[in-house]
N, C-alpha and C positions, 0 to 999 in steps of 0.2 A: 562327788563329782567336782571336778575345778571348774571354777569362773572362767565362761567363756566357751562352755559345754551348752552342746546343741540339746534343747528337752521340748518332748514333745507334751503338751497338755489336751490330752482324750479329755474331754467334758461334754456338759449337758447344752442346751439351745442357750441359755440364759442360765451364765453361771452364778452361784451365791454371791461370791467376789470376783477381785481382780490377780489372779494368781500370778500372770502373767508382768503385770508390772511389780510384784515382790523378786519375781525370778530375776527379770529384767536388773531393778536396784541390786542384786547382790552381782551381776555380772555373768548371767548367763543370758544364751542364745535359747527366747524359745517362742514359742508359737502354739497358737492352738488350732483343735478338729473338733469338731462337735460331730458326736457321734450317738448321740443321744436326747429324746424332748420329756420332757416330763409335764403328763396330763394329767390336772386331777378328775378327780372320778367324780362324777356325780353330786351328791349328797341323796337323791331318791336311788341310784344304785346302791345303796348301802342300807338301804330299809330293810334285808334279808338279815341282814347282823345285830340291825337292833335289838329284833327279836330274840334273840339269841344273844345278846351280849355276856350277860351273867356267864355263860357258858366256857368264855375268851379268856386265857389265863395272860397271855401279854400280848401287847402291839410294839412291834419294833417300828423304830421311826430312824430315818437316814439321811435325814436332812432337816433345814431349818424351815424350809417351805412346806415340808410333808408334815409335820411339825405341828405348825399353823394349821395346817389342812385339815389335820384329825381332829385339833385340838377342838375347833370349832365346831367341827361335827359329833363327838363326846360331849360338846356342853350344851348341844339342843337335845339331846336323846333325856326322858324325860325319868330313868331310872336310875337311883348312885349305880356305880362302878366300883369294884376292887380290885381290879388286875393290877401286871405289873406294865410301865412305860419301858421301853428299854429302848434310850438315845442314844445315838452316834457319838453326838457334842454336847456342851452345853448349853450352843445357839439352837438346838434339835430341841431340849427340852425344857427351855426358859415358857414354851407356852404351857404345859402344863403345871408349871407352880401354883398358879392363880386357883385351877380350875376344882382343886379339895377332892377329884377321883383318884381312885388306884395306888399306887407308888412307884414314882420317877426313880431310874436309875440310868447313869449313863458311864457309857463303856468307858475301860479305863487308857485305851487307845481309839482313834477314830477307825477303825477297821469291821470289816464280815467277823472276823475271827473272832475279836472283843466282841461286840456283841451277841455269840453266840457262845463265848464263856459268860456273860451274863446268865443266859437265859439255863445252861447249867446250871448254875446257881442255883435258879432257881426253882429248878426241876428239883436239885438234890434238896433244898432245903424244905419241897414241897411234901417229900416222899417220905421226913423224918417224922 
């Protein structure tokens, strides 16, 4: 698109960043709609999983905040973990480095698509 093209930014209630003043400095008309909130769940809503975690071969995570979300709820859960992380970004999976469960991977574009060549991956590599 040339500078100076109208772009509309669909996002969430409270975005990660400020996308809109990147758009802006490079010369484009844009605006945003929020069409989406993102709530976290619980932590006792997820007491069904604990039990069952062993069981979990990955968690996709899709953001930086969801990110945090799990990550904190994975490091009270009172059994290790070996699944796989499978991040959007880097900012999605800088909170599991710390935390010594599973293995972080993160897609090789920010996209659905990429993450779900990850987890290929790692179906095929499971199946070998």
């Amino acid at each position: 698109m040339r500078p100076g093209s109208d772009i509309l930014h669909l996002s969430a209630a409270q975005p990660a960043g400020d996308l809109l003043a990147i758009l802006r400095t490079d010369g484009f008309a844009a605006r945003r709609l929020c069409v989406y909130e993102a709530i976290e769940a619980n932590p006792l809503d997820l007491e069904w999983v604990a039990g069952s975690l062993v069981e979990v071969d990955a968690i996709l995570v899709h953001s930086p905040r969801a990110g945090r979300h799990i990550a904190g709820w994975l490091s009270q859960q009172r059994i290790g973990w070996n699944g796989n992380v499978v991040c959007i970004s880097p900012a999605a999976a800088k909170p599991f480095h710390d935390l010594g469960y599973g293995r972080v991977t993160i897609a090789a574009r920010p996209t659905e698509a990429a993450l779900i060549d990850v987890l290929q991956d790692i179906r095929d590599d499971d199946c070998r």
